[in-house]
C-alpha positions in Angstrom: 161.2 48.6 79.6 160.0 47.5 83.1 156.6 48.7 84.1 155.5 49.3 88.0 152.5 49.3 89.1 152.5 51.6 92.6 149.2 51.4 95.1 148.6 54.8 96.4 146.8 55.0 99.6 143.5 56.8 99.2 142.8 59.3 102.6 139.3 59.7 101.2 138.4 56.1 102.2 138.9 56.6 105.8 136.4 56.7 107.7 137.7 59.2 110.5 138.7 61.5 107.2 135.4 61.0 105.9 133.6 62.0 109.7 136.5 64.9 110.0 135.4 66.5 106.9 131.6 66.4 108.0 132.3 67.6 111.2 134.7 70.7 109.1 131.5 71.3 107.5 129.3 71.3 110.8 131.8 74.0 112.3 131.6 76.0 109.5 127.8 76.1 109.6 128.2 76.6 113.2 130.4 79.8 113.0 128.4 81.5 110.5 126.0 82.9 113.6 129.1 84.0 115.5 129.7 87.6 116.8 131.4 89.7 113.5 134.5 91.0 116.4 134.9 86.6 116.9 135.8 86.2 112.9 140.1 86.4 113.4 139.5 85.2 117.3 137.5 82.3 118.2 135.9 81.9 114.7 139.2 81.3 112.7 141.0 79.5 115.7 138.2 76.8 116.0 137.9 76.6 111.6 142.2 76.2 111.9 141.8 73.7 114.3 138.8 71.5 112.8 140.3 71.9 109.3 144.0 70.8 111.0 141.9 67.4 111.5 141.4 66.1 108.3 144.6 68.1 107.0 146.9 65.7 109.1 145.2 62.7 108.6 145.2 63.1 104.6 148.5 64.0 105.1 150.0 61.1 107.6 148.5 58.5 105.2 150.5 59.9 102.4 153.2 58.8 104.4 156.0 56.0 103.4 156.8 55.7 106.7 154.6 54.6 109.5 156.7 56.6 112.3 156.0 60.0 109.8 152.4 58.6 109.9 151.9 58.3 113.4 153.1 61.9 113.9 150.7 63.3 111.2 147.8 61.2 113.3 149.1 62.4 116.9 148.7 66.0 115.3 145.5 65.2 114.1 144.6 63.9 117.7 146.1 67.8 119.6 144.1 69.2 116.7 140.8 67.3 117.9 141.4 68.4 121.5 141.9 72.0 120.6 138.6 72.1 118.7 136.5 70.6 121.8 138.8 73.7 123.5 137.1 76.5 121.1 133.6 75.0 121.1 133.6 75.0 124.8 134.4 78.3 124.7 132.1 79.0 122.0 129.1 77.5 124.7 130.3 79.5 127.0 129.7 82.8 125.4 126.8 81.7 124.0 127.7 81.8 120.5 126.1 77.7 119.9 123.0 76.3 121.6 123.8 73.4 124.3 122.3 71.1 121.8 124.8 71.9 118.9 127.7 71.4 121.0 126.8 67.8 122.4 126.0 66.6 119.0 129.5 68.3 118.0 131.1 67.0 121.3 130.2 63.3 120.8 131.5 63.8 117.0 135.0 64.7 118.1 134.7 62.3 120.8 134.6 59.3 118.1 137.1 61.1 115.6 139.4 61.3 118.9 138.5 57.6 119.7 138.8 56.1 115.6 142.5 58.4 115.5 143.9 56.7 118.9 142.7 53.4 117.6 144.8 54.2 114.0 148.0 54.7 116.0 148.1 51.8 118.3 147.2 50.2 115.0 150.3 51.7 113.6 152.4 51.5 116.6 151.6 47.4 116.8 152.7 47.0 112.9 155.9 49.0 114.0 156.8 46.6 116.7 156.3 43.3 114.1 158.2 45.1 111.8 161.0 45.0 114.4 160.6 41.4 115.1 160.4 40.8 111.3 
């Protein structure tokens, strides 16, 4: 009987999984001081958003398919955008301090930077697979 040895990618070793999941874990400290009539408004939209991050990342790179992973990446990306969205709007009703939200701010600002970086990756080894 033939045996097969299969590599499965590993989402854990990525390093924009690995700085989504600490920056999950900075919102949800964050939200803890929000108002008790924010928890299903701006509390669980910015935790859905922020936890939509490293969701679609884990989930692109369990992908056979580098088209499927894209998508999963590009959804990771709207799902970045949507966070800096709800802590914006977290500032502005002064739910985080001005500090919190740069530091939070310049972490979304590399996720959005590493994930953008992953799909031109991607999209490059789609075109050489073409040419291939």
């Amino acid at each position: 009987m033939a045996q097969y040895t299969y590599h499965i990618k590993d989402f854990k070793t990525l390093i924009v999984w690995q700085k989504a999941r600490e920056l999950t874990q900075d919102i949800y400290r964050i939200t803890t001081s929000f108002p008790a009539f924010e928890t299903y408004a701006a509390k669980s939209q910015i935790i859905r958003a922020v936890t939509s991050i490293g969701a679609n990342i884990a989930e692109g790179n369990g992908q056979l398919y580098r088209k499927k992973e894209i998508s999963f990446l590009n959804n990771a990306l709207g799902s970045a955008n949507e966070t800096r969205h709800w802590l914006i709007t977290a500032l502005d009703n002064n739910y985080i301090s001005q500090e919190d939200y740069d530091l939070l701010e310049l972490k979304l600002i590399e996720i959005i930077k590493m994930l953008i970086g992953c799909i031109r990756k991607l999209q490059e080894q789609l075109k050489d697979d073409e040419v291939a």
